[in-house]
N, C-alpha and C positions, 0 to 999 in steps of 0.2 A: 252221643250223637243227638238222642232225644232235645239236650240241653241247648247245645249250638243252634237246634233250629227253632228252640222257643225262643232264644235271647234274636236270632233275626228276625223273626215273626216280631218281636218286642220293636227290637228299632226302626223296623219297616211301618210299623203304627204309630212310631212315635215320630216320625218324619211324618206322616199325614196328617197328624193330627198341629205341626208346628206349618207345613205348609199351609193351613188351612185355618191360623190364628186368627181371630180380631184383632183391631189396638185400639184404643178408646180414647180420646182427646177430653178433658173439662177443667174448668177454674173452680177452685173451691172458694170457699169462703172471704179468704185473705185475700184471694187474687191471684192464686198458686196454680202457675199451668201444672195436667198431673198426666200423665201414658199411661195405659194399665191394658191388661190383657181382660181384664171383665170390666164391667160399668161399674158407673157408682153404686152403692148401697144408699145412699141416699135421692130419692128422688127429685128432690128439688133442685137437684143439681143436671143439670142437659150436659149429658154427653154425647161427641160425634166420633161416629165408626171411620176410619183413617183407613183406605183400603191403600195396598200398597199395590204397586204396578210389579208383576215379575219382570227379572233382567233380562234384556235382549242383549248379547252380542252387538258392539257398533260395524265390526267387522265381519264381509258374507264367508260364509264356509266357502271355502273351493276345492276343489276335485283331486285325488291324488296324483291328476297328471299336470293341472297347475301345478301345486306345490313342487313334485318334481323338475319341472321345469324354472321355479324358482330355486330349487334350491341348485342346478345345473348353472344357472347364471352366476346364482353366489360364489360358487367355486372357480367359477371362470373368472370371474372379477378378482376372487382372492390371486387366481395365479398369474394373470397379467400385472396387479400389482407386485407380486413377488417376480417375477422375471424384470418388469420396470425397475422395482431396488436393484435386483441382482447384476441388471447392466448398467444404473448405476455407479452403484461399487467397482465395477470393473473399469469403468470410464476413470475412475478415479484415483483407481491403482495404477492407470495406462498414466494419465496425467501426472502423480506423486514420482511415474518412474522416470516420465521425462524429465521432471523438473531435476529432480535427484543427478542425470545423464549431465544435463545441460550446466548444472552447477558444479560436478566436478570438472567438465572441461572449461569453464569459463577461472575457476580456484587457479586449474591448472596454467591454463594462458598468461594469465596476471603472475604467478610467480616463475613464469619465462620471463617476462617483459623485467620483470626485476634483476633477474642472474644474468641479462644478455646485456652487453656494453653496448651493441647497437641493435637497432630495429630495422628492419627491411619487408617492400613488398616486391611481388616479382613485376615485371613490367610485359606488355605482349608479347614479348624476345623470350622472355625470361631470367631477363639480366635484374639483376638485384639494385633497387632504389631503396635509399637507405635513407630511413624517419629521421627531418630535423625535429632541434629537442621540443618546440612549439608541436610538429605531429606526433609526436613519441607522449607529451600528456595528453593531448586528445585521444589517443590510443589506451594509455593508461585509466581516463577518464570513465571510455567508453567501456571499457572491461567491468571496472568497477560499477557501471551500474549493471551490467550483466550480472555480476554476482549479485548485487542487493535485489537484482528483478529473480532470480531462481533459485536462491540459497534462504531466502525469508520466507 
């Protein structure tokens, strides 16, 4: 027990004694900038005491009810951005389903229009007008780009 509290008494001194360094700035002889923790031994040599500024923080402390309140927005931000992905992805699965709906019935329309020897619309009777072969490829036309607009 005795030991632990010499070896802290130790580095509690040895922290003051490093807080409370000089540093020594001189040119010797040659022209040789030198740093030292004591001066020169030679007098003819001028050296200057280098005081150092302690650090400030650039940043103010704030209060644990800011901080809390920052960190209450952080979280809110995080989960508004997760619920924004998350409807997202849902908009997107709605969209892949439609696309997915509207390309098997357009596949399927187009391979009517092939097995059927004639084409017909109803009329406001309901009586059947039946596709000359000129509206039958415009027919066929139009399918087909239905398929390459929802099947690609």
């Amino acid at each position: 027990m005795k030991q632990k509290y010499i070896w802290t008494l130790a580095l509690f001194f040895l922290n003051l004694t490093m807080a409370q360094a000089e540093i020594y700035k001189w040119v010797d002889d040659n022209g040789q900038v030198h740093y030292s923790e004591k001066a020169p031994d030679n007098k003819q040599q001028s050296a200057t005491e280098i005081r150092i500024r302690p650090h400030t923080p650039q940043t103010p402390l704030i209060s644990p009810e800011q901080r809390r309140q920052q960190r209450d927005n952080l979280l809110r931000a995080f989960d508004e951005e997760r619920q924004l992905r998350k409807d997202a992805e849902a908009k997107k699965q709605q969209d892949e389903a439609r696309r997915r709906k509207n390309c098997l019935r357009a596949r399927d329309k187009f391979k009517n229009y092939e097995r059927a020897s004639a084409l017909y619309d109803l009329d406001e009777q309901g009586e059947r007008v039946y596709l000359s072969d000129a509206q039958r490829r415009r027919a066929v036309d139009n399918i087909k780009k239905q398929i390459e607009k929802w099947c690609n």
